[in-house]
Backbone as XML, in Angstrom:
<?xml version="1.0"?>
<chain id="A" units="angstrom">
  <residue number="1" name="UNK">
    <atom name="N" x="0.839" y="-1.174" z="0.000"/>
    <atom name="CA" x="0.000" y="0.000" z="0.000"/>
    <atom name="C" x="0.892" y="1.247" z="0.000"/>
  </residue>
  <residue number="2" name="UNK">
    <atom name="N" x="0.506" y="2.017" z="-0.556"/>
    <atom name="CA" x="1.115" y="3.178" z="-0.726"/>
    <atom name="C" x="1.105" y="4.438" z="0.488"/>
  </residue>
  <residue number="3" name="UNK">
    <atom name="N" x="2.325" y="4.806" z="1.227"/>
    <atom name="CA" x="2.508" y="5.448" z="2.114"/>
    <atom name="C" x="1.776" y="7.031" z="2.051"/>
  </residue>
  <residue number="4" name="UNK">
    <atom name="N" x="1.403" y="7.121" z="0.732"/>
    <atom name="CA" x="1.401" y="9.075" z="0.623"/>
    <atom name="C" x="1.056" y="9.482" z="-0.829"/>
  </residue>
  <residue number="5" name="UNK">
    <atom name="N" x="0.161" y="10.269" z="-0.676"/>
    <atom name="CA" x="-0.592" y="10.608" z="-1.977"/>
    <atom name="C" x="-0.656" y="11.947" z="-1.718"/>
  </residue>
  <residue number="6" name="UNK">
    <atom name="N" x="-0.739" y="12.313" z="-3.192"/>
    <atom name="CA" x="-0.458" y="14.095" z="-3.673"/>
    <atom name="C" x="-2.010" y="14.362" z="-3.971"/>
  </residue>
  <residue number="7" name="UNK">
    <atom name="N" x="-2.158" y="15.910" z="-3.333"/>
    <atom name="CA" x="-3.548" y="16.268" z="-3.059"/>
    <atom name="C" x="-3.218" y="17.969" z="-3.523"/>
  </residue>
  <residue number="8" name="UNK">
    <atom name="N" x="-3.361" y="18.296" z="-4.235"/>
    <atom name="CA" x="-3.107" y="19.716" z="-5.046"/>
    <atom name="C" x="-1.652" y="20.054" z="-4.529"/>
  </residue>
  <residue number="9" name="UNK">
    <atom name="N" x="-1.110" y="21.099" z="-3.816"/>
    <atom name="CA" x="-0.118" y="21.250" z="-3.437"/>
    <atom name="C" x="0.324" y="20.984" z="-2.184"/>
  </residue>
  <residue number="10" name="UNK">
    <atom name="N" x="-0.375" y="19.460" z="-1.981"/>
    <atom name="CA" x="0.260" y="19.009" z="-0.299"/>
    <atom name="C" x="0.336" y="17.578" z="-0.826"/>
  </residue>
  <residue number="11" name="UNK">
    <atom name="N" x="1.069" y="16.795" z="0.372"/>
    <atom name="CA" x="1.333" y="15.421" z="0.564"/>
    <atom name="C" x="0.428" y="15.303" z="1.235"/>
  </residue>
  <residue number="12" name="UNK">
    <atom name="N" x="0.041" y="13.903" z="1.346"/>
    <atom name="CA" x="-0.860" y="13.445" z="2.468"/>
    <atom name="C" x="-0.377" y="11.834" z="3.061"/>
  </residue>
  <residue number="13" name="UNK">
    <atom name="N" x="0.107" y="11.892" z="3.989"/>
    <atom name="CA" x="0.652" y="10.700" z="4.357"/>
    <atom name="C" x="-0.783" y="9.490" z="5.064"/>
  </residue>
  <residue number="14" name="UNK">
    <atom name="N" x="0.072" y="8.331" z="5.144"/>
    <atom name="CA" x="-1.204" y="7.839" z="5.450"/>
    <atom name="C" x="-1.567" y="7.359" z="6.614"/>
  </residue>
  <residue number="15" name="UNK">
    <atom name="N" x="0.204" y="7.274" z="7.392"/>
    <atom name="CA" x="-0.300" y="6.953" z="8.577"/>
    <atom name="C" x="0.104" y="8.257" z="9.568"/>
  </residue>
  <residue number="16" name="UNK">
    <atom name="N" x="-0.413" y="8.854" z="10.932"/>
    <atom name="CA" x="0.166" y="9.949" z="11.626"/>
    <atom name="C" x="1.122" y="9.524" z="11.879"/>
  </residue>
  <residue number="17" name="UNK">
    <atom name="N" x="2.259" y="9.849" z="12.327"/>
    <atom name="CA" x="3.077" y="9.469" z="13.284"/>
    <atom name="C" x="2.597" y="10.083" z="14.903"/>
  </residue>
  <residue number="18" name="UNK">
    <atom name="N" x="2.119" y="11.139" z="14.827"/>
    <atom name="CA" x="1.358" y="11.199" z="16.661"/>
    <atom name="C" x="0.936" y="10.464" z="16.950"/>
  </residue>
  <residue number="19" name="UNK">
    <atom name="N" x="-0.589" y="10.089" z="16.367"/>
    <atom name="CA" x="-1.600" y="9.266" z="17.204"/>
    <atom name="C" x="-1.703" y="7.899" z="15.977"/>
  </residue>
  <residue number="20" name="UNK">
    <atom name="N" x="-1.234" y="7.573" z="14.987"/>
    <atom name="CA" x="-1.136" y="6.437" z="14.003"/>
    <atom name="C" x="-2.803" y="6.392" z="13.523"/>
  </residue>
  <residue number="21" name="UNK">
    <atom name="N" x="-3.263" y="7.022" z="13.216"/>
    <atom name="CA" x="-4.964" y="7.119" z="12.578"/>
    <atom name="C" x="-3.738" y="7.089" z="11.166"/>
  </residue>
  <residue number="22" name="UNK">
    <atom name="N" x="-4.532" y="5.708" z="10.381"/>
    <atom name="CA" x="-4.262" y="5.478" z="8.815"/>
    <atom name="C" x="-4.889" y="6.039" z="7.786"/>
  </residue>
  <residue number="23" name="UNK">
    <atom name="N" x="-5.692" y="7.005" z="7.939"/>
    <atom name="CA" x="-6.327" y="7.165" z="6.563"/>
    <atom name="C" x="-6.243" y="8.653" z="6.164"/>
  </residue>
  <residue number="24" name="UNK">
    <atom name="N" x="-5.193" y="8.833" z="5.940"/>
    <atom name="CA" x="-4.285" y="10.059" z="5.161"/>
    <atom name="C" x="-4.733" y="11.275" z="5.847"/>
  </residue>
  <residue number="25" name="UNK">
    <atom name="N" x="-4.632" y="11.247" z="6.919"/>
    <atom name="CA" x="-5.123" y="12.496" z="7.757"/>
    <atom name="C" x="-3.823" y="13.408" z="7.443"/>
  </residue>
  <residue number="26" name="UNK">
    <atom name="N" x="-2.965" y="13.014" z="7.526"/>
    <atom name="CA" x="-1.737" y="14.116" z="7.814"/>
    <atom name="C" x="-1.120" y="14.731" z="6.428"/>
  </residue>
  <residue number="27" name="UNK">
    <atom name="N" x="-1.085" y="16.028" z="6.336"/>
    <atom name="CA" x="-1.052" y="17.198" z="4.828"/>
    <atom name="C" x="-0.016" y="17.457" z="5.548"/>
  </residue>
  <residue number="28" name="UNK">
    <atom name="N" x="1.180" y="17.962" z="4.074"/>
    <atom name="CA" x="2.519" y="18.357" z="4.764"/>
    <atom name="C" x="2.545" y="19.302" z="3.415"/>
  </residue>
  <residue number="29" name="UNK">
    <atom name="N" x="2.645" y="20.580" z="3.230"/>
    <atom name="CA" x="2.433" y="21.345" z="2.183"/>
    <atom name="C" x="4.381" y="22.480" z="2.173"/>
  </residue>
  <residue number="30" name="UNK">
    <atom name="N" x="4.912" y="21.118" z="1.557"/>
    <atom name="CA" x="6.211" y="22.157" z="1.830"/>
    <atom name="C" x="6.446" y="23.067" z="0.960"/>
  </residue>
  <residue number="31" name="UNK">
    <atom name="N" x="5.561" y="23.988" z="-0.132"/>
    <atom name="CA" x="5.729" y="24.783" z="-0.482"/>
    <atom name="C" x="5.504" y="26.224" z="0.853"/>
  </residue>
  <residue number="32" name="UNK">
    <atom name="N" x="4.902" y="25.697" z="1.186"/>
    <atom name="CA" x="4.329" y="26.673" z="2.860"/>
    <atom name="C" x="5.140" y="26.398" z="3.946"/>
  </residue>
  <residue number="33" name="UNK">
    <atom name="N" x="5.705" y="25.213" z="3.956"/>
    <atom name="CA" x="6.345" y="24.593" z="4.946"/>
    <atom name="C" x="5.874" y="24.286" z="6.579"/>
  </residue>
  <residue number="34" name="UNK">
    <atom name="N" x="4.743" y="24.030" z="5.951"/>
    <atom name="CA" x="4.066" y="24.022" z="7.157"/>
    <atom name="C" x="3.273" y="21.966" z="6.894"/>
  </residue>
  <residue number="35" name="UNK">
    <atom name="N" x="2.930" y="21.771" z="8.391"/>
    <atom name="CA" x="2.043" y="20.016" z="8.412"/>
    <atom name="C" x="0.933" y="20.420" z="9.056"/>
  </residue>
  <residue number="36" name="UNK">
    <atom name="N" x="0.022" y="19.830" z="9.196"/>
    <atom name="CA" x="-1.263" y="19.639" z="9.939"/>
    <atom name="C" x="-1.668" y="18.145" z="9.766"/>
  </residue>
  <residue number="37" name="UNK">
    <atom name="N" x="-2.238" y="17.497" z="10.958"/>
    <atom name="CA" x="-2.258" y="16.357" z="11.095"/>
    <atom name="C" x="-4.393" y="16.787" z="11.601"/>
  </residue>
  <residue number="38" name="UNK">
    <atom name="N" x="-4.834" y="16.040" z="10.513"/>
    <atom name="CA" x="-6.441" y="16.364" z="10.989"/>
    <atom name="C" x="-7.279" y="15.428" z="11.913"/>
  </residue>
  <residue number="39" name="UNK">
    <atom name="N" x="-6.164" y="14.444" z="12.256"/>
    <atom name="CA" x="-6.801" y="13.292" z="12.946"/>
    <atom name="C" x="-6.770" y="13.592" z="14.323"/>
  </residue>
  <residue number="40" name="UNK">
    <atom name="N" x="-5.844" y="14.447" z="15.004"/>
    <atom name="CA" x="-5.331" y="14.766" z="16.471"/>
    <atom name="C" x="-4.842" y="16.251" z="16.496"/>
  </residue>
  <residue number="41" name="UNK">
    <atom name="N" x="-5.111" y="17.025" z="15.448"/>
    <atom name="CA" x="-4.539" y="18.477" z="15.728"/>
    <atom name="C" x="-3.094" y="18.694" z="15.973"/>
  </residue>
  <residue number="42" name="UNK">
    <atom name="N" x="-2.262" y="18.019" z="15.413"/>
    <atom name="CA" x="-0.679" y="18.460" z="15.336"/>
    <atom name="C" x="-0.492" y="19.253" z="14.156"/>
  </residue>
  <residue number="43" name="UNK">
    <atom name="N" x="0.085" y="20.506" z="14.433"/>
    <atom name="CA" x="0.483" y="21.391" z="13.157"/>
    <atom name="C" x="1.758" y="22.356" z="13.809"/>
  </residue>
  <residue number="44" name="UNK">
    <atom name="N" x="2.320" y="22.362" z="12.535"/>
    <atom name="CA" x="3.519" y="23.284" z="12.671"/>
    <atom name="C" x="4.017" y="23.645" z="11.915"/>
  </residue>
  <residue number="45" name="UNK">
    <atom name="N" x="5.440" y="23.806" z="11.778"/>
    <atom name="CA" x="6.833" y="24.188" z="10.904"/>
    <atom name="C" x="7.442" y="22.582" z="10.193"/>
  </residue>
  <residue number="46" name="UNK">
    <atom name="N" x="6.994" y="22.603" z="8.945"/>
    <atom name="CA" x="7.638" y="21.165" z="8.757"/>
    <atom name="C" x="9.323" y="20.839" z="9.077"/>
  </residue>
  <residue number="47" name="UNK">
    <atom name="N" x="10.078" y="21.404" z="9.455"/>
    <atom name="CA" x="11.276" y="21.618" z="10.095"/>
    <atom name="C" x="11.760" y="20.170" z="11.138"/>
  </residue>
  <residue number="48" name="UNK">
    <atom name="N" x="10.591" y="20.227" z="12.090"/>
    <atom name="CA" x="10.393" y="19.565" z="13.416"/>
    <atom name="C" x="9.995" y="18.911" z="13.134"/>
  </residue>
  <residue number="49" name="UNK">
    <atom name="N" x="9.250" y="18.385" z="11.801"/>
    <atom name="CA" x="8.163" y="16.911" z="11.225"/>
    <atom name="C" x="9.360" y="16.071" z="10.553"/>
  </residue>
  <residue number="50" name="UNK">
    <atom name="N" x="10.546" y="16.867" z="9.753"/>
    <atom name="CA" x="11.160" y="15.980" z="8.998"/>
    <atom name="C" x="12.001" y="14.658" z="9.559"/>
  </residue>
  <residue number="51" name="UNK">
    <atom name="N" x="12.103" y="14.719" z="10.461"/>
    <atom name="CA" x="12.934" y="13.708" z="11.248"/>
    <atom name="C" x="12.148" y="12.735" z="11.427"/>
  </residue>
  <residue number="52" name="UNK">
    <atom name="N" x="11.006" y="13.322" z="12.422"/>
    <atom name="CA" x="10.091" y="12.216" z="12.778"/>
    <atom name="C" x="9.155" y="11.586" z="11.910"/>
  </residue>
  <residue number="53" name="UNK">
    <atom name="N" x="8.690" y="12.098" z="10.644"/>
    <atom name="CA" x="8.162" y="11.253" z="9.172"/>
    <atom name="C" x="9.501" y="10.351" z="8.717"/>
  </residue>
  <residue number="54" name="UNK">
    <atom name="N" x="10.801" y="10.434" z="8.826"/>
    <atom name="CA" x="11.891" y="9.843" z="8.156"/>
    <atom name="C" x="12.062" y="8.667" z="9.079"/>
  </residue>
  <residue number="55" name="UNK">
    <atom name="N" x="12.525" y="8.532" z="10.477"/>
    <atom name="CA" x="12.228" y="8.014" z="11.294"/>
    <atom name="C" x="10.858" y="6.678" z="11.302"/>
  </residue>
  <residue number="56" name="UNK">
    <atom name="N" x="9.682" y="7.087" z="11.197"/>
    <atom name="CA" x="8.653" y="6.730" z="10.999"/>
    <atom name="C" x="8.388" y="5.375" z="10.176"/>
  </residue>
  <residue number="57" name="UNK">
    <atom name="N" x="8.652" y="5.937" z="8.917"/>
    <atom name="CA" x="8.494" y="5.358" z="7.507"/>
    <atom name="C" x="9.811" y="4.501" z="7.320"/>
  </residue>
  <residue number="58" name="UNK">
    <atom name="N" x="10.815" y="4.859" z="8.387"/>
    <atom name="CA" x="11.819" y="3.492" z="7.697"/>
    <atom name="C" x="11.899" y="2.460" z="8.407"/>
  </residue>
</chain>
């Protein structure tokens, strides 16, 4: 299954890494550089996300 799908100018991953809700809650729009996670309300500076999505996924 595929980790992450493109949704106009955001990613959408599929699993959170906060709270692990699978169904592509989490938008990471690095033209803005900003994430929002819609399943649990995590948002920020994608800065502080990149580790922990890399981390995550390997």
């Amino acid at each position: 299954m595929k980790e992450y799908k493109v949704s106009g100018k955001e990613i959408m991953y599929r699993v959170c890494p906060f709270c692990g809700n699978d169904r592509y809650n989490l938008s990471v729009n690095f033209e803005k550089g900003v994430y929002h996670a819609w399943c649990c309300g995590k948002g920020g500076r994608i800065s502080g996300l990149k580790g922990l999505i890399k981390s995550f996924y390997n």
